[in-house]
C-alpha positions as CSV (number, residue, x, y, z in Angstrom):
1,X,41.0,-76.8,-24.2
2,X,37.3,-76.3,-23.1
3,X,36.7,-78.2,-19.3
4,X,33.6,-79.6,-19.2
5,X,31.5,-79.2,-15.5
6,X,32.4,-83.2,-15.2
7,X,36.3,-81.6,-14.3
8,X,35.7,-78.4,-13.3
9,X,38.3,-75.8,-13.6
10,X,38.0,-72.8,-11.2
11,X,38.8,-69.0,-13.0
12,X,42.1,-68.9,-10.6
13,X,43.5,-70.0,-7.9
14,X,46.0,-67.2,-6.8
15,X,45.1,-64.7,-4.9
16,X,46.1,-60.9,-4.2
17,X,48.5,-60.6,-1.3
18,X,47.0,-57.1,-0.4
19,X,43.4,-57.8,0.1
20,X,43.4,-61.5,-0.1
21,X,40.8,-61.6,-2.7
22,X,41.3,-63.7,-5.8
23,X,43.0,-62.6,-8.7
24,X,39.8,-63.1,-10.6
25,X,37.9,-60.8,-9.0
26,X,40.4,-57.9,-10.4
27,X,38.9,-58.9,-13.8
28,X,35.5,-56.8,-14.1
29,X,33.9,-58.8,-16.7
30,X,34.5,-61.9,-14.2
31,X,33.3,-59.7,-11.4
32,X,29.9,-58.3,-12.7
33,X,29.6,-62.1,-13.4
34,X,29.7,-63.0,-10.1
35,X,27.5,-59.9,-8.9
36,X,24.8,-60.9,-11.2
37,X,25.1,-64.7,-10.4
38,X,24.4,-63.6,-6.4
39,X,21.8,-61.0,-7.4
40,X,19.8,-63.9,-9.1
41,X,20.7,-66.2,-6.1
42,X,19.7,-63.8,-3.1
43,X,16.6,-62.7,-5.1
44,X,15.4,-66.0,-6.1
45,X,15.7,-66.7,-1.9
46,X,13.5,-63.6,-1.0
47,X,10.7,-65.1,-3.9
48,X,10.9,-68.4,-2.4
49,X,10.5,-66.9,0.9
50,X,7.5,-65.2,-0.1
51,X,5.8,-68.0,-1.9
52,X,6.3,-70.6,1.1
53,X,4.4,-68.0,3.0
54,X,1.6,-67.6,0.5
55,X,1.5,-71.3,0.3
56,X,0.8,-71.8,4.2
57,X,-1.9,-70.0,3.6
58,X,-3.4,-73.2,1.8
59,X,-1.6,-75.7,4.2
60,X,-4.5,-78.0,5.1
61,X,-3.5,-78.8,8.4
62,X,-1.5,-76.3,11.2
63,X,1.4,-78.7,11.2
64,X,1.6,-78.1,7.6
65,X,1.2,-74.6,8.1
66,X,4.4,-74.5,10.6
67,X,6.4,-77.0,7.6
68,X,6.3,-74.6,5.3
69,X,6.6,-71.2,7.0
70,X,9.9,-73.2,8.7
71,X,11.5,-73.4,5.4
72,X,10.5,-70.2,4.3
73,X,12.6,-69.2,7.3
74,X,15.6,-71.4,6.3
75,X,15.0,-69.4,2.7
76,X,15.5,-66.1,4.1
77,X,18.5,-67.2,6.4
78,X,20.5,-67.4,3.5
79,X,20.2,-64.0,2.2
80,X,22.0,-62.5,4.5
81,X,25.4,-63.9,3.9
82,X,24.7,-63.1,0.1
83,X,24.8,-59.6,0.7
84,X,27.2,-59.4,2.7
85,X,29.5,-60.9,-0.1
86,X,28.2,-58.2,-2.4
87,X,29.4,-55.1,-0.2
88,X,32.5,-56.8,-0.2
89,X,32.8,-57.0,-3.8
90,X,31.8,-53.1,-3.6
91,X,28.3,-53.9,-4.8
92,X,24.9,-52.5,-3.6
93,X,22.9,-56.2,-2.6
94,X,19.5,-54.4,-3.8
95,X,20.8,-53.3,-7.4
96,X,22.4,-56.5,-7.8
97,X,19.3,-58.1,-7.6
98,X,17.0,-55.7,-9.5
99,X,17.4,-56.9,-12.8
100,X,16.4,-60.2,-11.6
101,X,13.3,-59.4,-10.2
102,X,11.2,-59.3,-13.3
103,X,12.4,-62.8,-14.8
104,X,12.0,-64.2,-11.5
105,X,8.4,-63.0,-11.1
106,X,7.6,-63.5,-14.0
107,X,8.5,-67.1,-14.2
108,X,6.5,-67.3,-10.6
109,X,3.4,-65.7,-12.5
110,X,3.7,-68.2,-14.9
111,X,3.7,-71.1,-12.6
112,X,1.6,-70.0,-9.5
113,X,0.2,-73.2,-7.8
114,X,-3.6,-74.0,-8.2
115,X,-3.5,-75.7,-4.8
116,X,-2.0,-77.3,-1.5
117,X,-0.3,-80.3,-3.3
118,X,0.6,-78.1,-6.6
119,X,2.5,-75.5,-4.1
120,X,4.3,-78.4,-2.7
121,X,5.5,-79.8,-5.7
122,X,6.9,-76.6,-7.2
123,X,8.7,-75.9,-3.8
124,X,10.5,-79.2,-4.8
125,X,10.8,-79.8,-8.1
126,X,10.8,-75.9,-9.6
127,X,13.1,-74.9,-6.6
128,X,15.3,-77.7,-7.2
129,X,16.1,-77.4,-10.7
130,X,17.1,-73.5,-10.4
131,X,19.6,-74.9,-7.4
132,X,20.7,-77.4,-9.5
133,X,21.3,-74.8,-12.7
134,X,23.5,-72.3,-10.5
135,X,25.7,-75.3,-8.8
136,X,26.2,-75.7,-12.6
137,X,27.7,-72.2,-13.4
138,X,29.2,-72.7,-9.8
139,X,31.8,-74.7,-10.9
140,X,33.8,-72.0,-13.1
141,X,33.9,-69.3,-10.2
142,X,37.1,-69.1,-7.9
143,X,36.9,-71.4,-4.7
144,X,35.6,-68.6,-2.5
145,X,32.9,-67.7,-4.6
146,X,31.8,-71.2,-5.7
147,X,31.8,-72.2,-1.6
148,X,29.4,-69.4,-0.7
149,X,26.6,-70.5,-3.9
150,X,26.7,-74.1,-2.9
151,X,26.4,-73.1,0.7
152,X,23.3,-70.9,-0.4
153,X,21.7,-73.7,-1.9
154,X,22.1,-76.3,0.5
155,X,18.9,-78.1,1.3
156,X,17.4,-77.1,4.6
157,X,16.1,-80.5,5.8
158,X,13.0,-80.5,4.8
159,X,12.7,-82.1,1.5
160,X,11.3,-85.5,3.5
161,X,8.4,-83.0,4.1
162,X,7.4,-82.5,1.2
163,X,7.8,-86.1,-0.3
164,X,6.0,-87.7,2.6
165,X,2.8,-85.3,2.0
166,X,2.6,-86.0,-1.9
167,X,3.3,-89.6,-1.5
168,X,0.6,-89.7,1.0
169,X,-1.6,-87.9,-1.1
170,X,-1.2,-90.0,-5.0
171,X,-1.6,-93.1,-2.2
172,X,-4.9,-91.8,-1.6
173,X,-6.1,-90.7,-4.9
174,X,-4.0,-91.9,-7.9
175,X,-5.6,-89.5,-10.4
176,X,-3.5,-87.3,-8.8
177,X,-0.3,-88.4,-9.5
178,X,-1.1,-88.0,-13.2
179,X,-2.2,-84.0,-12.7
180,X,1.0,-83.6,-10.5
181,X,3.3,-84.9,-13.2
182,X,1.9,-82.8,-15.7
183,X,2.1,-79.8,-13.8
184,X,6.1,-80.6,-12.6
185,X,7.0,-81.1,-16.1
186,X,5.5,-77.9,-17.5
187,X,7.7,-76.2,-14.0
188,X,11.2,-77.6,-15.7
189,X,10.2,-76.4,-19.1
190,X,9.1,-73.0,-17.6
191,X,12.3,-73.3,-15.6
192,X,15.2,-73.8,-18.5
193,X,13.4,-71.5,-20.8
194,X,13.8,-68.7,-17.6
195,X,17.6,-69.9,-16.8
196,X,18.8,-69.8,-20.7
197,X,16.7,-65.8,-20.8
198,X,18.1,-64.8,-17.9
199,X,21.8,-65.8,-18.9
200,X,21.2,-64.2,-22.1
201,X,20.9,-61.3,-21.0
202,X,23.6,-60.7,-19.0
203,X,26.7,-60.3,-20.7
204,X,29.0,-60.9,-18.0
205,X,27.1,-64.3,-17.0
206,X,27.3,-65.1,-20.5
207,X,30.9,-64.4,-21.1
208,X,31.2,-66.3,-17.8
209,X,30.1,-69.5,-19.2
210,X,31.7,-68.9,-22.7
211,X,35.3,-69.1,-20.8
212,X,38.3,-67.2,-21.6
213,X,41.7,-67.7,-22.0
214,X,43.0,-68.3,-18.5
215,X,39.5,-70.0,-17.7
216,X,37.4,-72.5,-18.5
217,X,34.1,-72.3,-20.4
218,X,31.3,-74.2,-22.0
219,X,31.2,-75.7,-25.8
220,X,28.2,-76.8,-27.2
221,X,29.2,-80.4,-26.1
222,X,29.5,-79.4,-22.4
223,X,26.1,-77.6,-22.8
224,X,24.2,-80.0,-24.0
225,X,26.0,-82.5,-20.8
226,X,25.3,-79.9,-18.7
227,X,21.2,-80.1,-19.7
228,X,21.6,-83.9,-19.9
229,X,22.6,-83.9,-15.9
230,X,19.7,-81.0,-15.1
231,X,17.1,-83.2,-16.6
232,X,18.5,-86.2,-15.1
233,X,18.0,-84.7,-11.7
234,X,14.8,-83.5,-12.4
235,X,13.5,-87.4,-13.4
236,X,15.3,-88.3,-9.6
237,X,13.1,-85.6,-7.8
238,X,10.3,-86.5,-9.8
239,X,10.8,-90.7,-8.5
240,X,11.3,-89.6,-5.1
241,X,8.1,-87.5,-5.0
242,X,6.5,-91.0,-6.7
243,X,5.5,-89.1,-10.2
244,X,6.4,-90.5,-13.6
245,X,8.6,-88.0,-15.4
């Protein structure tokens, strides 16, 4: 039977008494998955790191400035223990993420922030939903694996940042609440069309979420649940930033 991501199933559980790894991992369809998925991950990091930075750049205020470049930081920190997974798994971290860098630029050509408050609500909202899409696929990876891509997309404590600035700011001038929403709805239309391009092309992250035999996979039921809880996520990020969804 197909799980569904509400009772996730991991690949396997068992794990090779020689090197410890899991018995998945000895399958190379599941293991180019796995590259790819941290590729996308660790490169979607050093993006986000470099669009925090541009986005100080338009930080009206130097506390602002220091907000941003500190999670820009917190971005970066986490790349490091991404790569380091890959060289385990015999991978080179940079060619991992190569064929990522295109869709993930692209998509941040596509969506580059007019201003201050359009920068900030990207960082949240556009950011978000990609987290939210690879906890998703997270859940049919072996425990390991699984651990280290949550861990990578923790939230680095400044999301109250970020809401307390736009909040402040639709307080001040309601007008633009209505251009923010606009603009954080075309981001999660921008962002599923990226995430459903980028898994189809990759055939192992494909195959990945298609299942096997000894694991679990998506039907077109557990899809469409899956897009049901990404959406509904997206409308709770759009509350807390006070925008109607």
């Amino acid at each position: 039977m197909t799980a569904s991501r509400e009772e996730p199933v991991t690949p396997v559980g068992d794990r090779d008494a020689a090197t410890d790894e899991p018995l998945a991992i000895q399958d190379p369809v599941y293991r180019e998955a796995v590259v790819d998925l941290l590729g996308a991950i660790a490169y979607g990091e050093i993006s986000a790191f470099e669009r925090l930075v541009e986005d100080g750049k338009l930080a009206p205020t130097l506390e602002d400035k220091v907000a941003i470049e500190t999670m820009a930081s917190a971005e970066f920190a986490k790349v490091g223990r991404l790569h380091e997974r890959l060289r385990v798994l015999g991978a080179d971290p940079f060619a991992a993420m190569t064929p990522f860098r295109g869709p993930i630029e692209e998509f941040h050509d596509y969506t580059a922030p007019s201003d201050w408050f359009e920068g900030l609500v990207k960082a949240y909202v556009g950011d978000g939903l990609a987290d939210d899409f690879y906890r998703e696929v997270a859940a049919y990876l072996d425990p390991g694996t699984r651990d280290l891509v949550v861990a990578s997309l923790e939230e680095t404590g400044h999301a109250a940042f970020v809401v307390d600035r736009v909040r402040s700011a639709i307080a001040a001038d309601p007008r633009l609440g209505g251009r923010l929403a606009l603009w954080a709805r075309r981001l999660m239309g921008e962002a599923l069309t990226q995430a459903q391009r980028v898994v189809a092309d990759r055939d192992a992250l494909s195959a990945l979420l298609a299942g096997g035999v000894d694991r679990p996979g998506l039907d077109l039921a557990a899809i469409g649940r899956m897009f049901t809880r990404l959406t509904e996520r997206h409308a709770e990020r759009m509350a807390e930033l006070g925008l109607a969804s």
